[in-house]
C-alpha positions in Angstrom: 77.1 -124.7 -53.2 77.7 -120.9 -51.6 80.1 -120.7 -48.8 79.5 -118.9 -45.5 81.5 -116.4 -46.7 79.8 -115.4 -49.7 77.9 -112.7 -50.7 74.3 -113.0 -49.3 71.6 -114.1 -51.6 69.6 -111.9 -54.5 66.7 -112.0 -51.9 68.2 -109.8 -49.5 68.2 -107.0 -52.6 64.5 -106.4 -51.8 63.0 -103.2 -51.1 62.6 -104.7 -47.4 66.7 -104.5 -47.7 66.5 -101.2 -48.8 64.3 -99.9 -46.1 65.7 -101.8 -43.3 68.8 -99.9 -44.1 67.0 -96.5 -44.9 65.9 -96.9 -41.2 68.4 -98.0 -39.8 70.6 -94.8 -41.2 67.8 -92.3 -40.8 67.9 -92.8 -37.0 72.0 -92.4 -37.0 71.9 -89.5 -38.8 69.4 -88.0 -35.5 72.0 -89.4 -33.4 74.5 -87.6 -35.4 72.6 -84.3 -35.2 72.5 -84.3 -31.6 72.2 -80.3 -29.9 75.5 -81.5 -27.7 76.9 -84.4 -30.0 80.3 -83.8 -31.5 79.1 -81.6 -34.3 78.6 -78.9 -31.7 82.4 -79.1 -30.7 83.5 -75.6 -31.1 87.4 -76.0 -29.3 89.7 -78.8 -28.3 91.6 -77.8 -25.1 94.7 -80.0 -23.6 94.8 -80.3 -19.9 98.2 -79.2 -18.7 100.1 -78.4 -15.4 99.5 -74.9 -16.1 96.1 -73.2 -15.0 94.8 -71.7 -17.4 91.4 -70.0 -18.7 89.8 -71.7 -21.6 87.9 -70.5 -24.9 84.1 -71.0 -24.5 84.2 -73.3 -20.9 84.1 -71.3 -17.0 87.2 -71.4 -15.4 90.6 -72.1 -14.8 91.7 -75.6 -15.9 94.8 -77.2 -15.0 95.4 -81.4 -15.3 98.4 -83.3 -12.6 99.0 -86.6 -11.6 95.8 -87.9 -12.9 93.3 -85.4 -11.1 92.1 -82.5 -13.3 91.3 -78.8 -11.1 88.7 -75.7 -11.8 89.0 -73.3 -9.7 85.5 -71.2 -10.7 85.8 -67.5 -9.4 82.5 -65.8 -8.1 79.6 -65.7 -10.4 81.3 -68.7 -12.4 78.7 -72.3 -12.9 79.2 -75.3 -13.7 76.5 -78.2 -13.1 76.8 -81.9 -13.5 73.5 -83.9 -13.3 71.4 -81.0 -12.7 73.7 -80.2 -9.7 74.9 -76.7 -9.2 79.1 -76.8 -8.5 79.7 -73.0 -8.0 79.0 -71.2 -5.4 79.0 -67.2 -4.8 82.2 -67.1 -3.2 84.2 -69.1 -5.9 84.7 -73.1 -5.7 87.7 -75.1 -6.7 86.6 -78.5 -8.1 89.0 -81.5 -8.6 87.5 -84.3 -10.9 89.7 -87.7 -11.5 91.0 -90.0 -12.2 89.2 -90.5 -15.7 90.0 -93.8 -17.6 91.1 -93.4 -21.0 88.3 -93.1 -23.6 85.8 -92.1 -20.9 84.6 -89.0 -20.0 82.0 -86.6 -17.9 80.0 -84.2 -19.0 79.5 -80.7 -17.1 77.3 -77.9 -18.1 77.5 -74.3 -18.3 74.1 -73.2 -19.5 72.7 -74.6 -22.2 76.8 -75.5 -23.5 77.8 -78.9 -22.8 81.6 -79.2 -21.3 82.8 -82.7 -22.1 86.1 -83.7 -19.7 87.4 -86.6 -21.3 91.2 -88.6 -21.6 92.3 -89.1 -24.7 96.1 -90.7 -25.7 97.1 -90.1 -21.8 96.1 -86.8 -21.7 93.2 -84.9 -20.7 91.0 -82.8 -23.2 87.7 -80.3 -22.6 85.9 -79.9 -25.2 82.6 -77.7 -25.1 79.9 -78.5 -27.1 77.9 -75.3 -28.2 74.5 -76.2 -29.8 74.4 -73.2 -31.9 77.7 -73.9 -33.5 77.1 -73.6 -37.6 78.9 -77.4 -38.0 75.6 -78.6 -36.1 72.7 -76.0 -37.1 74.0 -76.0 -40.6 74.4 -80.6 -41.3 73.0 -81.5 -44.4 73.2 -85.2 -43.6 75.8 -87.5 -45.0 76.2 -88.7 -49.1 76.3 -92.9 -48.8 75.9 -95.5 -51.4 72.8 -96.9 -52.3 72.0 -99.9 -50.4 73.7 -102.9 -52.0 73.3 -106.5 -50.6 76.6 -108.0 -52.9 78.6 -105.7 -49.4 76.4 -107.5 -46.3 78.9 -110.6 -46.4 79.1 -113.5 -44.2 82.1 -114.3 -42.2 84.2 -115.6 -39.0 85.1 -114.3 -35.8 88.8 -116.4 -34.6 89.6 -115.3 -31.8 93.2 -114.9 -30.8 95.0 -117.3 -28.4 95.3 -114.2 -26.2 94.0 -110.8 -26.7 96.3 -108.7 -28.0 97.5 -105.0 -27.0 97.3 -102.7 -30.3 98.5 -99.7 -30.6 96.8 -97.2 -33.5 97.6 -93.4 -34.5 95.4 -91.1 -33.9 93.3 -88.3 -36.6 95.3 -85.5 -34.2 99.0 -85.7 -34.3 101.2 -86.8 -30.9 98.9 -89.1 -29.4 98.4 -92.5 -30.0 95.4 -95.0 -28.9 95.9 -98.6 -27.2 92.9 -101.1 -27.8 92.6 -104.9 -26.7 91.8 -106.8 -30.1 90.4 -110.1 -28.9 90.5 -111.6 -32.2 89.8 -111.1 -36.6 86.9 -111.5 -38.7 87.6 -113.5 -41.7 85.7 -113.0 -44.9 85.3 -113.3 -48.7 84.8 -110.4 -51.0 85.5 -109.5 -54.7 87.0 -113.2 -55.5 89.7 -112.3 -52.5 89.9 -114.0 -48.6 90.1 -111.0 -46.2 90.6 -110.4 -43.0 90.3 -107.7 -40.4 91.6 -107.3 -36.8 88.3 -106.4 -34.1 88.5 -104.4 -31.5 86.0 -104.5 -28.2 82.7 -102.5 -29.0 81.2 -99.8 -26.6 78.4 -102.6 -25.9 79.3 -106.2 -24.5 78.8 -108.8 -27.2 79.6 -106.2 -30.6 83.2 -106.0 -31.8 84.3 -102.6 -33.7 86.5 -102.5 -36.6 88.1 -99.7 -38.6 89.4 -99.8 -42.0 89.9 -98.0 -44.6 89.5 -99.6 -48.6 90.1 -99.0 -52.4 87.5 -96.0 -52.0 89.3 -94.1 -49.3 90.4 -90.8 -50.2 88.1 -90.8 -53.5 84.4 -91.4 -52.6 84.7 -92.1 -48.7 86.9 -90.4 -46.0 90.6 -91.3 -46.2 91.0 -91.7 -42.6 88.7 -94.5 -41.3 85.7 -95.6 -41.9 83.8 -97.5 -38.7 81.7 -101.3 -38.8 80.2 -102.4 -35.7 79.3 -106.5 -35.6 77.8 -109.3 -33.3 79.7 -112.2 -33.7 77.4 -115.2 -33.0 78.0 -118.1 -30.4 79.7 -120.0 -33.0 81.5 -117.7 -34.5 79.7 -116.7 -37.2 79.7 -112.6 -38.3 77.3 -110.7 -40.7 79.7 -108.0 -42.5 77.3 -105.6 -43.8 79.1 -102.6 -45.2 76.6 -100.9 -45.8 76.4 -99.4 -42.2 80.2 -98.7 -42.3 80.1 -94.7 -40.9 82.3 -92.2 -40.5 84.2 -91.4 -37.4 83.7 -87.4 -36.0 87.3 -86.4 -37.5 85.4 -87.4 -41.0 83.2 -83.9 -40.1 85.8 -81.3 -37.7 89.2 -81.2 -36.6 88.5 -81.1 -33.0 88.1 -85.1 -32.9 90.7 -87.3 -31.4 90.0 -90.6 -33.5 91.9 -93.3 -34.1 93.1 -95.2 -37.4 93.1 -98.6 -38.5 95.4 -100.8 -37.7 98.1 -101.8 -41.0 96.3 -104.5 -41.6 92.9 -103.3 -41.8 93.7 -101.4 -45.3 91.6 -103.4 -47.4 92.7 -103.9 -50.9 89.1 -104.0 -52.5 86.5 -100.8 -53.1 84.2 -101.3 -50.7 81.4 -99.3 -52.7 79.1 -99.4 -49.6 78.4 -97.3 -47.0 78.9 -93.5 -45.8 80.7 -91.4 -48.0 83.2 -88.0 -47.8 80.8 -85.5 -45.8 79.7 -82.8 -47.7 81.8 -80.4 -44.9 85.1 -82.1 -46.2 83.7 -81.6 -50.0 83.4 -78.1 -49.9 87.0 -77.7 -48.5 
């Protein structure tokens, strides 16, 4: 009799499968393609002490003990929520604190100025919807749907969450997550087992990892899984919705990196592949 952590049956190879998935990665490549998502990055600034004018944003930026400051001269604008900030006889703004991994978003026409804190410090990054990375996406290579990667598996949670620290896709900073517990799961004749971070919506865990077909067919770095453990426990693994991360596609993208243990020693042949932006490079 199958286990719960086998592969899922021949039935789920149906074109309904196939479709589900076609769907499902149709609609995150729109999300993807967004005007202001992170494909229209065009510069990575770091907050500092020090005002200071920045490439492609309205004035002078300057980050100190936790509070970040534009002072916008006359004629400068920035709006948030459709508010207007400047004024005609200049305005200094003070935004702050932000918690880490969260961010606002300002506006200075139609270019999106996201304030966010990453690693302890504080980045702007303007988001320019004619920037080629955006205009120019082709969409991203992946493997052909494949039911033998949607795997059944375990959520145990950890007697108490524990604090993980992760490097990061830019060099100096590091991340800190709470990983409340692993999933545990069968694949390619081996018992595997990958730590799970807190997902961005209540209920889903995120995990990064990175397998046999990093660096070769998929993006060295990381490669991303989002899941919804049930209320017993029980986790559907399907790799085939495994994405890549925004440092897969620019440089200007703070992301983090699996933890050790999350290098999986199997080719999960599932999932996005290396963009064709990385290819060509």
């Amino acid at each position: 009799m199958p286990s719960p952590t086998d592969t899922l049956t021949a039935a789920a190879t149906s074109p309904a499968f196939a479709a589900e998935w076609a769907e499902w990665h149709a609609a995150h490549e729109r999300h993807r393609a967004d005007p202001h998502g992170f494909l229209a990055v065009t510069h990575l600034h770091w907050l500092d002490a020090t005002p200071r004018q920045l490439d492609g944003v309205p004035g002078t930026w300057s980050a100190e003990n936790d509070v970040v400051t534009v002072a916008l001269e006359s004629g400068e604008s920035l709006r948030r929520d459709g508010r207007e900030l400047g004024s005609d006889a200049g305005t200094t703004l003070r935004f702050g604190p932000i918690a880490e991994r969260a961010g606002i978003n300002l506006q200075a026409e139609d270019i999106v100025v996201e304030l966010a804190k990453r690693g302890g410090e504080y980045i702007v990054r303007p988001r320019d919807p004619r920037h080629p990375l955006v205009n120019e996406y082709r969409g991203t290579p992946a493997y052909e749907p494949d039911a033998a990667f949607a795997v059944k598996g375990r959520f145990v949670p950890f007697a108490e969450p524990r604090t993980t620290t992760v490097g990061a896709a830019v060099e100096g900073i590091q991340h800190v997550y709470e990983a409340p517990g692993e999933i545990r799961f069968s694949l390619g004749g081996q018992e595997l087992s990958l730590t799970a971070f807190n997902g961005h919506t209540p209920g889903t865990l995120s995990v990064l990892f990175t397998d046999e077909t990093s660096g070769k067919t998929t993006y060295a770095a990381n490669r991303s899984l989002t899941v919804a453990p049930g209320e017993d426990g029980s986790v559907l693994l399907d790799f085939n919705r495994a994405v890549n991360l925004p440092c897969a596609y620019t440089d200007l993208a703070t992301c983090p990196l699996p933890p050790a243990e999350n290098r999986l020693p199997v080719a999960i042949e599932a999932g996005e592949k290396i963009p064709y932006e990385r290819q060509a490079q």
